[in-house]
N, C-alpha and C positions, 0 to 999 in steps of 0.2 A: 898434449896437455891433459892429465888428470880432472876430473870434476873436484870444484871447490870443495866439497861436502868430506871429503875425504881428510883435508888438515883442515877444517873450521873445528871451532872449539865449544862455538854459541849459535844455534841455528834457531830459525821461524820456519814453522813451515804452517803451509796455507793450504785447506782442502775447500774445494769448493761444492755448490749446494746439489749440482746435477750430478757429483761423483757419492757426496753423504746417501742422498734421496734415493740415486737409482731414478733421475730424470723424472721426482715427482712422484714416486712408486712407495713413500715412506723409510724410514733409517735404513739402511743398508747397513746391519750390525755384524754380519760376517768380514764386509769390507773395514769396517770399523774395527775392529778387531784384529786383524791383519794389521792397518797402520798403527795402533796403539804396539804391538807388538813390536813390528819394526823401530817405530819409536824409541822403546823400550831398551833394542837394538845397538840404538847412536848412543841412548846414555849409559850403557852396559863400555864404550867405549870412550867414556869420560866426555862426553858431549854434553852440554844443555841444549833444551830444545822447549820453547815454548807454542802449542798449537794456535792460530787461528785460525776457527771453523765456521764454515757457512752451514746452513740448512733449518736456521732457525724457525723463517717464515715456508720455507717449502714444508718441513715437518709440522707445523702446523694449519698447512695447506691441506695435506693430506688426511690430517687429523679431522678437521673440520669439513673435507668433501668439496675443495674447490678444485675446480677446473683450471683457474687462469690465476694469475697473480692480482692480487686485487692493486686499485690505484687508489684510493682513497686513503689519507693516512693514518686515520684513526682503524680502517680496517687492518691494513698493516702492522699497525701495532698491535693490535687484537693477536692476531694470527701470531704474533713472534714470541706474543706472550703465550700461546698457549704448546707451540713447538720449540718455545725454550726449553721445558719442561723433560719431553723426551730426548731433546739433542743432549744435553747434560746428563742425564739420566744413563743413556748409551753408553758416553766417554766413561762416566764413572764406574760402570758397569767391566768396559773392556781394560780399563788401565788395575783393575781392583784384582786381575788375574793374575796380575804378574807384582802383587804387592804394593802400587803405585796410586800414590794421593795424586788427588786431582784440585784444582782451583780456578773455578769460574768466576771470568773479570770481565765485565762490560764498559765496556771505554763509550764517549760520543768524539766529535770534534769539540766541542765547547771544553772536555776534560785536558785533553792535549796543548788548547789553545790559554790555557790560565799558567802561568810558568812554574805557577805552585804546587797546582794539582798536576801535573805532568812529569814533576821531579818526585813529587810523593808518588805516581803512579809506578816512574821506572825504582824508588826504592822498595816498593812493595814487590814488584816481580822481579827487583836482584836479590830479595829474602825468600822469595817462594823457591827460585832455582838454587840458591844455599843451601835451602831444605831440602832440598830433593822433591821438590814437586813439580807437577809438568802444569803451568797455568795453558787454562783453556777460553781463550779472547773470542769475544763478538762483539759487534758493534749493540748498544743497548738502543734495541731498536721499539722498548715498550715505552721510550720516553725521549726518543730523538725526533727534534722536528726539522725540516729543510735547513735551518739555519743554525742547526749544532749536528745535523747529519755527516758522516765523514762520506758516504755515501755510497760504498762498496769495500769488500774482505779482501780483495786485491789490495785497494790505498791501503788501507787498514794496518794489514799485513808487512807492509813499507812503512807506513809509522812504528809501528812496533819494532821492527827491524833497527830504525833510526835510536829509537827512545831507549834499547837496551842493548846498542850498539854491539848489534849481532855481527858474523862473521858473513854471512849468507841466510837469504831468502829462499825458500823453496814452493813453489807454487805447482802443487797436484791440482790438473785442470782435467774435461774429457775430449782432448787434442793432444796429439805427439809432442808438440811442441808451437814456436811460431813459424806458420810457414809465410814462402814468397806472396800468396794469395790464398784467398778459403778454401782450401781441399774439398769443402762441402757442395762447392759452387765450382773449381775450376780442376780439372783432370793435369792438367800440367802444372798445375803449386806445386812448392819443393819443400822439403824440413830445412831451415837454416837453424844449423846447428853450434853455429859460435856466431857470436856478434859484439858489438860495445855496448852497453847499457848508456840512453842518452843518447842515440845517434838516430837523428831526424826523418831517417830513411824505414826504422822498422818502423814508427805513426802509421806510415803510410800504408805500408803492408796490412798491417792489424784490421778487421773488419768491427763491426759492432757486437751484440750482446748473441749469445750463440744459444740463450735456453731459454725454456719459460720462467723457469722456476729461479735462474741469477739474475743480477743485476748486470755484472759485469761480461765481460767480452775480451777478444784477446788484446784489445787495446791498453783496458783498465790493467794488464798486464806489463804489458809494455810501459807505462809509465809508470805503475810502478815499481818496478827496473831500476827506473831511473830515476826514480827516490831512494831506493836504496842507495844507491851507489855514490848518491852524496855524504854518507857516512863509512865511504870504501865498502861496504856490502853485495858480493856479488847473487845475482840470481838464475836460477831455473826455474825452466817453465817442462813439466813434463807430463804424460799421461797416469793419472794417478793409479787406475787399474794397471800398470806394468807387473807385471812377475817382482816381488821382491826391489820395488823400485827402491826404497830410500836406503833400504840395504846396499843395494849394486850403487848406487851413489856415493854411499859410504865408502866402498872398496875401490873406489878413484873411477868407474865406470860411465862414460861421456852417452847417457841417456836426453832426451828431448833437445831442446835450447837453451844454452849454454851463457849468459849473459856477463861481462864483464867489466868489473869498476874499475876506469883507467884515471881518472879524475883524480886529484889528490881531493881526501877527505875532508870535510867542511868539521871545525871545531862547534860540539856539539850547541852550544846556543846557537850557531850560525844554522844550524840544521833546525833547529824547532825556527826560526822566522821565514826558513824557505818554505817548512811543509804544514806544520802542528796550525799554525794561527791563519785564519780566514782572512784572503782577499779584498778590500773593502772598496778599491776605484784603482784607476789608472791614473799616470802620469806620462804624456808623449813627450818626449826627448826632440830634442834637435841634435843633429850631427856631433857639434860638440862636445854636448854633455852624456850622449853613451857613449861618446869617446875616454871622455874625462872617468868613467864609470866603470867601463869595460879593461881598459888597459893601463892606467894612474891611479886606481885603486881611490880613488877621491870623492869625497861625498857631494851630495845633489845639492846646486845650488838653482834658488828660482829661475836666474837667469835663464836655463838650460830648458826651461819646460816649456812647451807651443799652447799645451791644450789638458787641462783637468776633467776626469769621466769621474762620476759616483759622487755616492754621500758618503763620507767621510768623516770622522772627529779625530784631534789630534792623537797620536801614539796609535793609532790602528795602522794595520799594513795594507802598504799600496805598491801596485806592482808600476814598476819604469821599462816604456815600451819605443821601443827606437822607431824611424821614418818607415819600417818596413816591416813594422808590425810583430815584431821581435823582443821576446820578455831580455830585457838585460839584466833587471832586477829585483829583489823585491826591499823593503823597506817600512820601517815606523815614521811614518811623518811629522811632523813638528807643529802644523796646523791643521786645520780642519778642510776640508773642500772650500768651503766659502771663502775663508783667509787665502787658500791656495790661489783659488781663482782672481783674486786681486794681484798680487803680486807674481805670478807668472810673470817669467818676462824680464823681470826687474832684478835689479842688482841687489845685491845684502844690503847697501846702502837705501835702497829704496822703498824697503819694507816698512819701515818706523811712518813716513811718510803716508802710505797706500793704505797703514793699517791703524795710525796712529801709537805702536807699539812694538817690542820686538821682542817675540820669546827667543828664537835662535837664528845665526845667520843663515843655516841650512834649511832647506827643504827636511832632509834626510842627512844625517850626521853618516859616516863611513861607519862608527862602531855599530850602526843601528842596520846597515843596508846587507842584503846577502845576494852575490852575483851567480846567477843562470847559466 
């Protein structure tokens, strides 16, 4: 089997901050230059390709003389503001060589999570690649706080994927691919070189964050994989220094980790309630009702629920978790936690009673719910 990249039509591709930096060392504009070229490349073959790039905060780590990542979030923002400046600066620099406009988009979660601003998002960057321009995405990190953070270029890169229902992700990491275990740490890890996207077994594998200067790790990879491929989007994971990588990728050539979307594709609102809009509490299930959910396709009835987690207000999404601690799904709720928490339990019949009122008979209506 040929790599995806080779008949995709609409790619992402995702470079990360220790492959931009040179591990913290400042832009790497030769490396940069290369990818824009490449790039360049796929759409010389009638490709759209939109970039998301890291290296915001490490390019202004470097700029500024720090050592470590700072953790304080106003410093953070400091630092992304001020290595915004050059990471942009770079792209515009190397895509300018080859006659190629560039357009810088900073998304948060809060943008993704509004349905308005997420459909004006994806029509703004199906007009930029009409045009012929290669948008350049980051997370806007001079004004995301914990709670509109998407919170690494990996997810990122998987929203974006989802939101302009790309063909394939591409993620330039500085690892081959994912292996069995950390090559860093283990002399007998192997390159898994084909796998499912969404199969509970690479978690495992994935280690944590692998640099100073990212957030992510090859985890943040792995899932997001398996974001993509809820909109049929397959992904690679490969070493972004490769000779001519997205090139030989282009030319059907099976480079790093191979990831593939066997899932039928979630029709796209069903995709922004799985990934775009924030988690707000759980719902624990009993036997019957992730049955009812999982296999009958049928919406959440209170009866079905043991035990409500979080604060909540109606219409925010809450995830439904079976006896063994397993997302079934997620969901817009119909009450708020407090309301929840009363009629748990209870029948439709029994809500009017418990609450003195009845907005719906559902916990969670089926048109509202998206299954895991």
């Amino acid at each position: 089997m040929t790599s995806f990249v080779q008949s995709a039509s609409r790619l992402v591709v995702k470079i990360g901050s220790s492959l931009l930096t040179n591990e913290g060392r400042g832009l790497d504009i030769a490396a940069m230059r290369s990818w824009a070229s490449q790039i360049q490349g796929l759409r010389q073959q009638g490709k759209s390709v939109v970039l998301v790039s890291s290296g915001a905060v490490a390019e202004g780590m470097q700029r500024l003389g720090l050592t470590s990542r700072p953790i304080a979030l106003h410093q953070l923002q400091a630092a992304a503001a001020v290595g915004q400046m050059g990471l942009i600066q770079g792209w515009e620099s190397c895509f300018r060589e080859h006659g190629v406009h560039t357009a810088q988009v900073l998304l948060t979660r809060e943008d993704l999570a509004s349905r308005t601003r997420y459909l004006n998002a994806r029509s703004t960057l199906s007009t930029l690649l009409a045009w012929g321009v290669v948008p350049i995405i980051n997370e806007n990190d001079t004004v995301a706080t914990d709670e509109i953070r998407v919170g690494d270029n990996d997810t990122l890169g998987a929203l974006v994927t989802n939101l302009i229902e790309a063909d394939g992700l591409v993620i330039l990491t500085d690892q081959a691919g994912l292996f069995t275990a950390d090559p860093r740490k283990d002399t007998q890890a192997t390159l898994i070189t084909e796998a499912r996207a969404g199969d509970d077994t690479l978690e495992f594998m994935a280690g944590g964050a692998g640099s100073i200067v990212g957030r992510g790790g090859m985890l943040t990879k792995v899932l997001a994989a398996k974001r993509a491929a809820r909109s049929g989007a397959h992904t690679a994971i490969v070493w972004g220094r490769e000779t001519g990588v997205l090139e030989r990728l282009a030319a059907g050539e099976r480079i790093g980790t191979q990831l593939s979307a066997t899932l039928p594709a979630l029709a796209a609102r069903k995709q922004w309630l799985a990934d775009a809009l924030p988690v707000r509490g759980q719902l624990i299930l009993d036997e019957g009702a992730a049955q009812a959910l999982r296999l009958d396709r049928k919406s959440l009835l209170p009866v079905g629920v043991v035990e409500v987690r979080g604060a909540f207000e109606r219409g925010e999404l809450v995830s439904c978790i079976d006896g063994f601690g397993r997302e079934v799904a997620r969901g817009l709720i119909n009450y708020s936690a407090e309301e929840a928490q009363k009629i748990r339990g209870l029948s439709s019949e029994g809500i009017a009673e418990a609450l003195g009122f009845v907005d719906e008979a559902e916990l969670i209506h089926r048109d509202n719910l998206v299954l895991l």
